[in-house]
PDB file of N, CA, C and O in Angstrom:
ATOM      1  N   UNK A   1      97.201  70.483 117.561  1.00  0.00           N
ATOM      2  CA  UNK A   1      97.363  71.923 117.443  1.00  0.00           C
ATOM      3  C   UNK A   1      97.637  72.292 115.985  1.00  0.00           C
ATOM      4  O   UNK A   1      98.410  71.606 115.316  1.00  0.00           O
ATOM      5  N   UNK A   2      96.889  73.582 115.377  1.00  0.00           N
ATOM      6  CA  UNK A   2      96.879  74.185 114.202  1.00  0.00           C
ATOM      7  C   UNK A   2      98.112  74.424 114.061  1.00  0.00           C
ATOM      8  O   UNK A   2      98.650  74.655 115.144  1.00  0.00           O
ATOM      9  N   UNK A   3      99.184  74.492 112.685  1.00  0.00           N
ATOM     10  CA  UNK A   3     100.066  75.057 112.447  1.00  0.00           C
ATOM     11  C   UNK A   3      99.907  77.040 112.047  1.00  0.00           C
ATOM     12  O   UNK A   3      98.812  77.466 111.678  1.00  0.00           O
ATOM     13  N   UNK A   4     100.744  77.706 112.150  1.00  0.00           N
ATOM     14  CA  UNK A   4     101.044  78.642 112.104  1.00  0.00           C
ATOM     15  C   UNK A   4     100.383  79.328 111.277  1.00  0.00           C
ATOM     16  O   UNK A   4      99.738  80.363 111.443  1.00  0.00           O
ATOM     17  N   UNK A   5     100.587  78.650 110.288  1.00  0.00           N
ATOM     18  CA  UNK A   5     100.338  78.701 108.461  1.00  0.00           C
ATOM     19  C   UNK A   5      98.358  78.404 108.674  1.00  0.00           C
ATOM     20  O   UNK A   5      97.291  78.965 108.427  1.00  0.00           O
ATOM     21  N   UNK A   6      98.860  77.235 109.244  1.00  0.00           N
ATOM     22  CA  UNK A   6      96.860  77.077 108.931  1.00  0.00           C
ATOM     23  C   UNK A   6      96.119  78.364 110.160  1.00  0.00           C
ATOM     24  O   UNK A   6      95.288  79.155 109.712  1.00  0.00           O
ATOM     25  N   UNK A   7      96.462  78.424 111.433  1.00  0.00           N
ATOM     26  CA  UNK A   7      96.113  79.114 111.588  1.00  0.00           C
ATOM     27  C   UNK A   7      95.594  80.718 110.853  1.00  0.00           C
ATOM     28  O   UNK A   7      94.466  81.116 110.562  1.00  0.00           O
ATOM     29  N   UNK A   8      97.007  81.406 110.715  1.00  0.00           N
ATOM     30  CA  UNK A   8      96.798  82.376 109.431  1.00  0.00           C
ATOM     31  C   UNK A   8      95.720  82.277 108.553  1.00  0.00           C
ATOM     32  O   UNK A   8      94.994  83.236 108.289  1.00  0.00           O
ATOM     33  N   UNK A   9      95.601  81.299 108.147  1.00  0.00           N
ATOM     34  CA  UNK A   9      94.679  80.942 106.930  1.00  0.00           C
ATOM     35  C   UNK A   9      93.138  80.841 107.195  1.00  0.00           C
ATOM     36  O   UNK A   9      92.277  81.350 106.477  1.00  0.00           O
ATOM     37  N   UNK A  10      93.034  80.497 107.729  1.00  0.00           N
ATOM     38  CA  UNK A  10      91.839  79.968 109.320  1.00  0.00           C
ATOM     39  C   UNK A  10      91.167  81.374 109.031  1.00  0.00           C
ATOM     40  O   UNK A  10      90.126  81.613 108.418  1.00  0.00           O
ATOM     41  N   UNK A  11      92.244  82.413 109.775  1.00  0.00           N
ATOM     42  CA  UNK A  11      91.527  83.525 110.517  1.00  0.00           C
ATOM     43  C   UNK A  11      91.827  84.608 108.911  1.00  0.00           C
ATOM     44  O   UNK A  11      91.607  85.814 109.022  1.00  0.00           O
ATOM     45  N   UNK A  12      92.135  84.259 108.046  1.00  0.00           N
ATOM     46  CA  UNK A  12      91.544  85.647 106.993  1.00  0.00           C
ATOM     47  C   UNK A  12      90.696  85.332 106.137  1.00  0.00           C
ATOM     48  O   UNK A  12      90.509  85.771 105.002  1.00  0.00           O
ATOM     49  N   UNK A  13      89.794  83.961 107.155  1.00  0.00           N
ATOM     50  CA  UNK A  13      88.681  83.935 105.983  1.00  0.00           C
ATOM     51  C   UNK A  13      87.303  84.109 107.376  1.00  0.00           C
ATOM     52  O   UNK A  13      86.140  83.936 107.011  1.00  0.00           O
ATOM     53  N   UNK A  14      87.543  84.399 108.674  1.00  0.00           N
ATOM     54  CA  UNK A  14      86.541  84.491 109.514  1.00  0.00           C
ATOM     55  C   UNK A  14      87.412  85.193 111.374  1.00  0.00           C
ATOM     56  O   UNK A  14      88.592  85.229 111.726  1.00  0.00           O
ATOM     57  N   UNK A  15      86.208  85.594 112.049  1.00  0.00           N
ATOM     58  CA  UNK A  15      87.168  85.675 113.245  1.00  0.00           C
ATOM     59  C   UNK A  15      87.115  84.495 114.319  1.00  0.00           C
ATOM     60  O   UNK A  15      86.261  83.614 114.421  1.00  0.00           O
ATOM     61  N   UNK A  16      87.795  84.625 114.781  1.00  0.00           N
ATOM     62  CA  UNK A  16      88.029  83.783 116.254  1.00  0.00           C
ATOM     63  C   UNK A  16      87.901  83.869 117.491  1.00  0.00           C
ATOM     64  O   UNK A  16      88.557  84.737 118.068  1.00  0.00           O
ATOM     65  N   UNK A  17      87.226  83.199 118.075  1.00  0.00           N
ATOM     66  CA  UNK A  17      87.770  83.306 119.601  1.00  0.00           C
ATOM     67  C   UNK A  17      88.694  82.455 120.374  1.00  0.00           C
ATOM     68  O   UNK A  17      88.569  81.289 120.749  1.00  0.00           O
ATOM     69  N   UNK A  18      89.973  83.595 120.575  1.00  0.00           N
ATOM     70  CA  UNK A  18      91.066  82.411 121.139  1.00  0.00           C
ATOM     71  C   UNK A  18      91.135  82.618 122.680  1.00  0.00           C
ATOM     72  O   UNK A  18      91.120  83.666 123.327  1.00  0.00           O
ATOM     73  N   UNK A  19      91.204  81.510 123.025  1.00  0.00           N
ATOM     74  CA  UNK A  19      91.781  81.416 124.822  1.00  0.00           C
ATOM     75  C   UNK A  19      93.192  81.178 124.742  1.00  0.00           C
ATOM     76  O   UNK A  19      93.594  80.215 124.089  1.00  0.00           O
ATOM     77  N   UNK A  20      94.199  82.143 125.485  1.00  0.00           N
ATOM     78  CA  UNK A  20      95.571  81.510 125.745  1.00  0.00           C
ATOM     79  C   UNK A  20      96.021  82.100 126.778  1.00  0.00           C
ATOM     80  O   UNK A  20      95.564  83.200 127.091  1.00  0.00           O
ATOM     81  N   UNK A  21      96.992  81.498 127.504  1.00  0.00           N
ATOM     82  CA  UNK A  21      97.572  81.773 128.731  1.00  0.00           C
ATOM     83  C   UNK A  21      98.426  83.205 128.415  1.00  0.00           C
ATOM     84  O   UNK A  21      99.023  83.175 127.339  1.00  0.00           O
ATOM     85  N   UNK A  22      98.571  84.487 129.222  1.00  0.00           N
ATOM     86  CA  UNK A  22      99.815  85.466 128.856  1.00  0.00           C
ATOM     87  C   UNK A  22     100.954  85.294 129.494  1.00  0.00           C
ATOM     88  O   UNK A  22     100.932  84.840 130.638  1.00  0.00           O
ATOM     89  N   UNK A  23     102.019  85.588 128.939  1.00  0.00           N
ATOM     90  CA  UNK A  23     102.959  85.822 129.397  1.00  0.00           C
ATOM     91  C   UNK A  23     102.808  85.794 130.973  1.00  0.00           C
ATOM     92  O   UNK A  23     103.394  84.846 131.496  1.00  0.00           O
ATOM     93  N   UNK A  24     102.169  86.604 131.788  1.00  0.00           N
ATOM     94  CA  UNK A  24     102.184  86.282 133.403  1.00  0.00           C
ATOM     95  C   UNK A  24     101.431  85.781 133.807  1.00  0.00           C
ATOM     96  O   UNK A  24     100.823  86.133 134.818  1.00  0.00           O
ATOM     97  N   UNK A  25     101.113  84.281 132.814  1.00  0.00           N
ATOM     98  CA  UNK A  25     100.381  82.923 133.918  1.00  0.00           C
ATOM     99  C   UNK A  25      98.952  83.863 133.934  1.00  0.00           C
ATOM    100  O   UNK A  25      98.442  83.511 134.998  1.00  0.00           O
ATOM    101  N   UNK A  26      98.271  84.613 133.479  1.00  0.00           N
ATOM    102  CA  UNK A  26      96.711  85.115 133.167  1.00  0.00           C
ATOM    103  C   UNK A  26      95.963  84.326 131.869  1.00  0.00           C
ATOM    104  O   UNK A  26      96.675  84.337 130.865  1.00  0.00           O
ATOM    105  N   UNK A  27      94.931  83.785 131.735  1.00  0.00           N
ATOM    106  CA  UNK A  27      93.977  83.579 130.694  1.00  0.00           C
ATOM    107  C   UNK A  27      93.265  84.544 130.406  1.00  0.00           C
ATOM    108  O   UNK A  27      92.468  85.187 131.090  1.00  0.00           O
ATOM    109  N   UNK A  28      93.684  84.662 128.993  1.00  0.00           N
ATOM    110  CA  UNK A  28      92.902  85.988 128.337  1.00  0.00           C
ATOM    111  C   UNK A  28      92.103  84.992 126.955  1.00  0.00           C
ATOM    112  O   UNK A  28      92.512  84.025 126.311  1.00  0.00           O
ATOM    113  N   UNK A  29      90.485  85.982 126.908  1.00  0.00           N
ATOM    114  CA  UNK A  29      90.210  85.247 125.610  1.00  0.00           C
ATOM    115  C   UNK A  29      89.729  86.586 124.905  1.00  0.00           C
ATOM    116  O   UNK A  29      88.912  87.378 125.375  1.00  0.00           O
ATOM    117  N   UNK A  30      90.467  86.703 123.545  1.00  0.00           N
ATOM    118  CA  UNK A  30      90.239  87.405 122.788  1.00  0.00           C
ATOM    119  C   UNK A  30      89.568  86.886 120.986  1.00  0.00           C
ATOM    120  O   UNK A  30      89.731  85.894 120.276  1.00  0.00           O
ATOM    121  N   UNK A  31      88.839  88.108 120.861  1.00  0.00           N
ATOM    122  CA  UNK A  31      87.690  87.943 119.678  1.00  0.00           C
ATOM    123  C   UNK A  31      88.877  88.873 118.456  1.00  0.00           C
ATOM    124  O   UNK A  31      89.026  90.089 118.579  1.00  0.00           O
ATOM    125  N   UNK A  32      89.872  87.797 116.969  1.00  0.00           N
ATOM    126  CA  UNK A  32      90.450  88.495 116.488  1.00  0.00           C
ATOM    127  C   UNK A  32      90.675  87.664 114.915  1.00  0.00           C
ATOM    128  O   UNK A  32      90.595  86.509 114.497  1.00  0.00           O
ATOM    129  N   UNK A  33      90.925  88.701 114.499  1.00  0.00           N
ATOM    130  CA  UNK A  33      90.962  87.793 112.597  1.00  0.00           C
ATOM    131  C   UNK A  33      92.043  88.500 111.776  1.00  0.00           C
ATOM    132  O   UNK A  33      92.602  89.512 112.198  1.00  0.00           O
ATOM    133  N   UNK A  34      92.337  87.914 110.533  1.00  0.00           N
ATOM    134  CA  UNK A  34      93.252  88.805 109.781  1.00  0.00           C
ATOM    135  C   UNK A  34      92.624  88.586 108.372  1.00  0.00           C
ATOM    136  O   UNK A  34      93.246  88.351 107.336  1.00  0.00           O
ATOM    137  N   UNK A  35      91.187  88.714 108.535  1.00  0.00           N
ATOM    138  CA  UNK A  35      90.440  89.252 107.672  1.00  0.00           C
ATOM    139  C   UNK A  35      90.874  90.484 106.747  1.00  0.00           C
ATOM    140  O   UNK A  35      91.250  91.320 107.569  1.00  0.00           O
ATOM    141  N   UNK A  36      91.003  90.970 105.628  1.00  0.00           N
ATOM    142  CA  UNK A  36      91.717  92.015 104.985  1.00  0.00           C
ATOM    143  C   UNK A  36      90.486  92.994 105.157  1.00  0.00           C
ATOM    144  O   UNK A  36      90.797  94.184 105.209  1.00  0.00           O
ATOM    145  N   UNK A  37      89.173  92.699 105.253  1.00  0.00           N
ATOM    146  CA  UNK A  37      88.247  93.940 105.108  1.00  0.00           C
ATOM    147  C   UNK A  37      88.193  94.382 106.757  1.00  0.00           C
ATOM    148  O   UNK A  37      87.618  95.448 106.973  1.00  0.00           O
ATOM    149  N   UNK A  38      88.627  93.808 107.688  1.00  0.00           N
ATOM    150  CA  UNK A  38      88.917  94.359 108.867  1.00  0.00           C
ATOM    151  C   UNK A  38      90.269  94.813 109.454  1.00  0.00           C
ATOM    152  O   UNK A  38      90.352  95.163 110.631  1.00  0.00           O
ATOM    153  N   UNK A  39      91.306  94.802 108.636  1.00  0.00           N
ATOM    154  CA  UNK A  39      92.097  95.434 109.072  1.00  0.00           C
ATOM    155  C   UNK A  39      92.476  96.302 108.845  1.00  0.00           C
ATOM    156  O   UNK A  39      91.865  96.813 107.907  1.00  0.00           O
ATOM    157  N   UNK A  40      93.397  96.978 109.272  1.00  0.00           N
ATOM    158  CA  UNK A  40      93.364  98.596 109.007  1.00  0.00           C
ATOM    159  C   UNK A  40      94.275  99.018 107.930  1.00  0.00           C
ATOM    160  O   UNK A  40      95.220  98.291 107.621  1.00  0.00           O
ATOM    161  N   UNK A  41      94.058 100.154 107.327  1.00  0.00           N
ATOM    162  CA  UNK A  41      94.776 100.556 106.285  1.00  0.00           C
ATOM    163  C   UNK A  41      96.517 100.700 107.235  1.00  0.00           C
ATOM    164  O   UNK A  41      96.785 101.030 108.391  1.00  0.00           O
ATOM    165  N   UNK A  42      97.309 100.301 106.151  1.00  0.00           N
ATOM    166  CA  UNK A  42      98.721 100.056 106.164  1.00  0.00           C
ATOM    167  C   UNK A  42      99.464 101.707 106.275  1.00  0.00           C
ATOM    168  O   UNK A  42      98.729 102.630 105.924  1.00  0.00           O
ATOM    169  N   UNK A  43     100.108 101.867 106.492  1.00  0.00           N
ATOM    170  CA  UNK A  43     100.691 103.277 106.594  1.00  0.00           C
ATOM    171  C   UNK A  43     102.158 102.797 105.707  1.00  0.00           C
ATOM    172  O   UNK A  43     102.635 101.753 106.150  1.00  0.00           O
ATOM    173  N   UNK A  44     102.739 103.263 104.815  1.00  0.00           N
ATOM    174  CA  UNK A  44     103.823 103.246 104.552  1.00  0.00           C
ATOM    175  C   UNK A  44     104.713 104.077 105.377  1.00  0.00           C
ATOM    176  O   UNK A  44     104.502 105.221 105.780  1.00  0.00           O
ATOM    177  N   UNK A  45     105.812 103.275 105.581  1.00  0.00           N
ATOM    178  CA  UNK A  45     106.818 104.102 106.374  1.00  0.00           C
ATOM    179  C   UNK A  45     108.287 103.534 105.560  1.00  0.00           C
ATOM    180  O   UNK A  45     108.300 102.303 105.560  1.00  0.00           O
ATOM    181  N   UNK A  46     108.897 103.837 105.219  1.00  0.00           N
ATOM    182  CA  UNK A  46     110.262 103.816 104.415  1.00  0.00           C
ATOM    183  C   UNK A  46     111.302 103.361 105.349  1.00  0.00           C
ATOM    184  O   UNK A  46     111.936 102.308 105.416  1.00  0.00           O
ATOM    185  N   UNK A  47     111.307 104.322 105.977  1.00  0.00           N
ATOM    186  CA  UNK A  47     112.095 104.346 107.372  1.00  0.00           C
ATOM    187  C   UNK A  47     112.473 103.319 108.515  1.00  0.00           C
ATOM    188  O   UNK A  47     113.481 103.142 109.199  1.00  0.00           O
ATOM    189  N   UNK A  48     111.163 102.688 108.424  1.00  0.00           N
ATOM    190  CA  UNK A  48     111.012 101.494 109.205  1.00  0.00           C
ATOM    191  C   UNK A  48     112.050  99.856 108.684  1.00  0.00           C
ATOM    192  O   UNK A  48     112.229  99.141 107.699  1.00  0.00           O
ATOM    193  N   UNK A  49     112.421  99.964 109.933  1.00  0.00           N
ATOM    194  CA  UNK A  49     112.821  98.353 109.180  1.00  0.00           C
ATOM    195  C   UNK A  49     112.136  97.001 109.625  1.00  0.00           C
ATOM    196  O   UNK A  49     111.508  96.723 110.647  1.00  0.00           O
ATOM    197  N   UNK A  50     112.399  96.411 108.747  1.00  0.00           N
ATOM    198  CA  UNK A  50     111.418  94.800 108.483  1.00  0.00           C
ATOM    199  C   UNK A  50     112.061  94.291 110.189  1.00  0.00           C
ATOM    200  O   UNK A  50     113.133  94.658 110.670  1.00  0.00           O
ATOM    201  N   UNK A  51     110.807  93.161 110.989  1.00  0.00           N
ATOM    202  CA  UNK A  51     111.026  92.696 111.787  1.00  0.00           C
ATOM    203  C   UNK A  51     111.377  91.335 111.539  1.00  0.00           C
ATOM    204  O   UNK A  51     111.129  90.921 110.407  1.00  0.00           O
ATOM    205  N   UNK A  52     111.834  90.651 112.254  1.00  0.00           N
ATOM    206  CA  UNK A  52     112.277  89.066 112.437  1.00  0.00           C
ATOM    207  C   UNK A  52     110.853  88.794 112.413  1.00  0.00           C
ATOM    208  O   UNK A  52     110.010  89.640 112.710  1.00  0.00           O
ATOM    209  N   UNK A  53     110.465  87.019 111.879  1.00  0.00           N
ATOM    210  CA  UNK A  53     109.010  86.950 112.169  1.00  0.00           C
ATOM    211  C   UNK A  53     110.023  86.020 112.733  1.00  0.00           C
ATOM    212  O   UNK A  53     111.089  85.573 112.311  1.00  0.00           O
ATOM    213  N   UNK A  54     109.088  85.825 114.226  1.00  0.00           N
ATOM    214  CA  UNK A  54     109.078  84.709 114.912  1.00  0.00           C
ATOM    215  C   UNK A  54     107.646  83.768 114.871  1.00  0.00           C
ATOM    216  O   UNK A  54     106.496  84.084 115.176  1.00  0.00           O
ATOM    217  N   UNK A  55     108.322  82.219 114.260  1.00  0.00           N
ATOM    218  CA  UNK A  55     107.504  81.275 114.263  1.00  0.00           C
ATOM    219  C   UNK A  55     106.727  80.769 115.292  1.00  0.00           C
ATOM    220  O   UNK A  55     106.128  79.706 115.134  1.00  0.00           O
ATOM    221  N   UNK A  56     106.657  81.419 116.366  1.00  0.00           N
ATOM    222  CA  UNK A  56     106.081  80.516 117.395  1.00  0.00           C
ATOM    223  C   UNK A  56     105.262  82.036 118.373  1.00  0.00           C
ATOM    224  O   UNK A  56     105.247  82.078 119.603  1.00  0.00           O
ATOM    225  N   UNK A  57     104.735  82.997 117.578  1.00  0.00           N
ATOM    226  CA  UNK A  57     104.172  83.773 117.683  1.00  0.00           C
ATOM    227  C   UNK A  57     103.105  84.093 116.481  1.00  0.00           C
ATOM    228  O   UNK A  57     103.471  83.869 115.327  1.00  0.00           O
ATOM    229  N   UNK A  58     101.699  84.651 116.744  1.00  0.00           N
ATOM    230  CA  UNK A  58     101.415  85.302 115.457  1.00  0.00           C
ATOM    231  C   UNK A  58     100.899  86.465 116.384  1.00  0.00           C
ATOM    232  O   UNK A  58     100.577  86.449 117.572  1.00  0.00           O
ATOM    233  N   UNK A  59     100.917  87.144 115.760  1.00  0.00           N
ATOM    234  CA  UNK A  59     100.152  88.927 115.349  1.00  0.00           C
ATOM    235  C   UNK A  59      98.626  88.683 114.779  1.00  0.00           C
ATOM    236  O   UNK A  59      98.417  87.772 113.978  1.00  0.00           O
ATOM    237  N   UNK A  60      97.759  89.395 115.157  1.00  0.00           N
ATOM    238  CA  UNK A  60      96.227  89.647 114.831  1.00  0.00           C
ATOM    239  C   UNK A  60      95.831  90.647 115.358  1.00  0.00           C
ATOM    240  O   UNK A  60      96.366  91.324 116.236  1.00  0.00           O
ATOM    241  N   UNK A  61      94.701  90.797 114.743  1.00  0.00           N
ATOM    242  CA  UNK A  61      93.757  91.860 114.943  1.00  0.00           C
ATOM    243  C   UNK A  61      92.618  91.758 115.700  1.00  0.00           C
ATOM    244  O   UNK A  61      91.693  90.997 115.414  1.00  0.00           O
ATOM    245  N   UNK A  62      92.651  92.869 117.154  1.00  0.00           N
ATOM    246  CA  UNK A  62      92.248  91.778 118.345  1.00  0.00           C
ATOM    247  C   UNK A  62      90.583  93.253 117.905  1.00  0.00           C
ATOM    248  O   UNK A  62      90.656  94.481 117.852  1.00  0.00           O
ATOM    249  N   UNK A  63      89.794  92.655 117.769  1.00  0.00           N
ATOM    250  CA  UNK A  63      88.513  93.376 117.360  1.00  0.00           C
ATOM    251  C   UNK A  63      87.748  94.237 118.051  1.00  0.00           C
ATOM    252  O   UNK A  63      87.184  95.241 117.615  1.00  0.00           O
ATOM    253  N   UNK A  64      87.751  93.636 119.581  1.00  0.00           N
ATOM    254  CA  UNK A  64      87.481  94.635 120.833  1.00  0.00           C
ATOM    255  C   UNK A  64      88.357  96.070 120.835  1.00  0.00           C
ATOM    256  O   UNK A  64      87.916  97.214 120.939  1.00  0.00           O
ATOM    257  N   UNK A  65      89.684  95.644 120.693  1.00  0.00           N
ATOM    258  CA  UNK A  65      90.864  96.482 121.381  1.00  0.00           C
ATOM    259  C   UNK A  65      90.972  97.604 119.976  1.00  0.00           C
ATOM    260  O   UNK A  65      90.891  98.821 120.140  1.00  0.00           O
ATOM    261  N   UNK A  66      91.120  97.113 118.923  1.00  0.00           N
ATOM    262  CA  UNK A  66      90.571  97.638 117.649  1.00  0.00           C
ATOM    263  C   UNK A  66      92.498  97.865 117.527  1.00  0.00           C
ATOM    264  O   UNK A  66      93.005  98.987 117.538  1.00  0.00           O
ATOM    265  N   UNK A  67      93.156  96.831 117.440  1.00  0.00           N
ATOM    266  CA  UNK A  67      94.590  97.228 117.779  1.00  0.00           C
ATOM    267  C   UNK A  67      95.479  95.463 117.578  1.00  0.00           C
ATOM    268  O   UNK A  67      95.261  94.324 117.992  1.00  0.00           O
ATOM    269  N   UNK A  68      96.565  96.165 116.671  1.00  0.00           N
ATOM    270  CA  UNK A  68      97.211  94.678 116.559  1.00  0.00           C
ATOM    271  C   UNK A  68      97.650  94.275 118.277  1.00  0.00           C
ATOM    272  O   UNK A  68      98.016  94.932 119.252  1.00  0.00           O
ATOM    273  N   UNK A  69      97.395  92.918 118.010  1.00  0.00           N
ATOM    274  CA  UNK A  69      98.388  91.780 119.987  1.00  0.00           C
ATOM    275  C   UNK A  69      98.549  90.270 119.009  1.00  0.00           C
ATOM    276  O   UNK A  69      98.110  89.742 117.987  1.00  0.00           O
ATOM    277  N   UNK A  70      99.274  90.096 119.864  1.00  0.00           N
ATOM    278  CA  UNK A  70      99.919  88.570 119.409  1.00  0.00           C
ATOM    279  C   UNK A  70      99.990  87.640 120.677  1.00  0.00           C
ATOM    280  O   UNK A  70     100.006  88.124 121.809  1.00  0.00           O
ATOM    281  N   UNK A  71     100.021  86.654 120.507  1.00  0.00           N
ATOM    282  CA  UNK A  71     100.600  85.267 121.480  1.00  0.00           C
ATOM    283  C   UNK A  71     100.834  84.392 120.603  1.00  0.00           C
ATOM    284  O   UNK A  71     100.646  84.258 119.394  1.00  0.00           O
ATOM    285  N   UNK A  72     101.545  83.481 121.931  1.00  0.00           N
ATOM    286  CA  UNK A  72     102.676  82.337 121.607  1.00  0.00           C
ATOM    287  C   UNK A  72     101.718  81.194 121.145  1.00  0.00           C
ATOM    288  O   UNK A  72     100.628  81.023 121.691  1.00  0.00           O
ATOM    289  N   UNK A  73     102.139  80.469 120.184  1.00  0.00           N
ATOM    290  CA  UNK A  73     100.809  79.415 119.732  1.00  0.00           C
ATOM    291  C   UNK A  73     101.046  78.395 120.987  1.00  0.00           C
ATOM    292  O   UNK A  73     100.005  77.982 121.497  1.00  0.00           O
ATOM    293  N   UNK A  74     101.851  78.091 121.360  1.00  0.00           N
ATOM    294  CA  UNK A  74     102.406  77.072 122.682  1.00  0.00           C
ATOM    295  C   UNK A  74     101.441  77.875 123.749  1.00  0.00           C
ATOM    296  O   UNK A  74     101.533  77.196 124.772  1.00  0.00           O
ATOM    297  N   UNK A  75     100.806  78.673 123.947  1.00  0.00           N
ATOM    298  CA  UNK A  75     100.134  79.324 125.121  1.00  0.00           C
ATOM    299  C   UNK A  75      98.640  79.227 124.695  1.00  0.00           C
ATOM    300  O   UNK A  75      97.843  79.546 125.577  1.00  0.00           O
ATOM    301  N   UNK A  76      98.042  78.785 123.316  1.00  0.00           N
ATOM    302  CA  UNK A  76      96.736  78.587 122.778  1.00  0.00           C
ATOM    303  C   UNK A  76      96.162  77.569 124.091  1.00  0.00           C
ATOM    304  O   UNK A  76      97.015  76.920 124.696  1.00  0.00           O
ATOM    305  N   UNK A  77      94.631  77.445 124.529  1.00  0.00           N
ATOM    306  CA  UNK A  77      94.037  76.489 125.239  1.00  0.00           C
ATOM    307  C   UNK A  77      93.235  76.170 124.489  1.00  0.00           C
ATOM    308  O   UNK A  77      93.032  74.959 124.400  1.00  0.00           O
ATOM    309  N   UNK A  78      92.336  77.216 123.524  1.00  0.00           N
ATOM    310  CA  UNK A  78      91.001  76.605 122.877  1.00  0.00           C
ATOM    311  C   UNK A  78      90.926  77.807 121.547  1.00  0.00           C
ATOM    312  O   UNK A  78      91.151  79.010 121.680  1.00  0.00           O
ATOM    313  N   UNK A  79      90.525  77.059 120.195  1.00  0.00           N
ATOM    314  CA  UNK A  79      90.365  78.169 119.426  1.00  0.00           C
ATOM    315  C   UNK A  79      88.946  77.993 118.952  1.00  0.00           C
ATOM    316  O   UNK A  79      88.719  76.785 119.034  1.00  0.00           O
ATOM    317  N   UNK A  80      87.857  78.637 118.483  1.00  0.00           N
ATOM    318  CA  UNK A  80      86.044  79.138 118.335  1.00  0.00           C
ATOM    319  C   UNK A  80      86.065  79.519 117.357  1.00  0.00           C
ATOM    320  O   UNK A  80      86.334  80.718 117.430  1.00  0.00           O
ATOM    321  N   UNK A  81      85.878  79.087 115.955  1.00  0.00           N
ATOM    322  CA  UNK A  81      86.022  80.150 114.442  1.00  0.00           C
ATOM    323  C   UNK A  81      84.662  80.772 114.529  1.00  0.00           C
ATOM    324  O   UNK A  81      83.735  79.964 114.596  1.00  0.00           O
ATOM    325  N   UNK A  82      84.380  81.941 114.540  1.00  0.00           N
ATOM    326  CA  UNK A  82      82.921  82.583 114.270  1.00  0.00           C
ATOM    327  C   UNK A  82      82.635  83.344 112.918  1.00  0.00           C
ATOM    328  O   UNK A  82      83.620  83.643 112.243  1.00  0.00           O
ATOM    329  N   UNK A  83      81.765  83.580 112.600  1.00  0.00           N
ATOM    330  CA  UNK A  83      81.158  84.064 111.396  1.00  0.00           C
ATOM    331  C   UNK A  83      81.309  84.046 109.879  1.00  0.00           C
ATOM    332  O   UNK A  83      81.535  82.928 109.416  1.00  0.00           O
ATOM    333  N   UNK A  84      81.245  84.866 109.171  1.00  0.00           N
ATOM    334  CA  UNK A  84      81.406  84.549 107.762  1.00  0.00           C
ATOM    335  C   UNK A  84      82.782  84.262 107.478  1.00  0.00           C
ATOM    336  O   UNK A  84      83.830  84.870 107.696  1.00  0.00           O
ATOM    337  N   UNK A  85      82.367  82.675 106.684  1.00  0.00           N
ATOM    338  CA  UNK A  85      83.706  82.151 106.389  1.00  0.00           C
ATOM    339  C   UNK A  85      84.128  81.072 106.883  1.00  0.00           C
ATOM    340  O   UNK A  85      84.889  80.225 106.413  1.00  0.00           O
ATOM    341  N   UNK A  86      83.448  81.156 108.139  1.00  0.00           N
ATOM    342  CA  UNK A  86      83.676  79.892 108.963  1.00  0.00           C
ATOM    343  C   UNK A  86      84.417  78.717 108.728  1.00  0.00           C
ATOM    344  O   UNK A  86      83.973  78.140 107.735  1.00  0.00           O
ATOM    345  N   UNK A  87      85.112  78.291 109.105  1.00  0.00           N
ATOM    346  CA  UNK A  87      86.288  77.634 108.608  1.00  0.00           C
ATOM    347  C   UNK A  87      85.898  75.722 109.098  1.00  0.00           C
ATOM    348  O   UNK A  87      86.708  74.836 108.822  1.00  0.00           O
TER     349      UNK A  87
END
């Protein structure tokens, strides 16, 4: 299994298709990258405060949904690198 870090790295140079189990025992496979020319412009907010990153989660950009989702890397079954960049 990819580390965290490589993952990350993986997916902002191409997208993916990941299979992982959700939270309620469902297999979901989602098409997602953290490509910088696909993600969305940042909104500053001041106001906001910084979150905990938890290591055993990442955040992406799920391409269908057009909307950040995350899962647990412990819940990964299969990861597919697709297109430019290809890893």
């Amino acid at each position: 299994m990819l580390s965290k870090a490589e993952l990350k790295e993986n997916l902002a140079k191409c997208f993916a298709s990941v299979i992982f189990t959700k939270s309620d025992g469902t297999v979901r496979e989602m098409l997602c990258t953290l490509m910088a020319d696909h993600l969305p412009k940042q909104k500053l907010d001041e106001e906001r405060s910084p979150r905990a990153e938890n290591d055993d989660v990442l955040a992406v950009w799920d391409v269908d949904k057009q909307a950040w989702r995350s899962f647990r890397l412990d819940s990964v079954i299969n990861i597919h690198y697709i297109g430019v960049g290809t890893v």
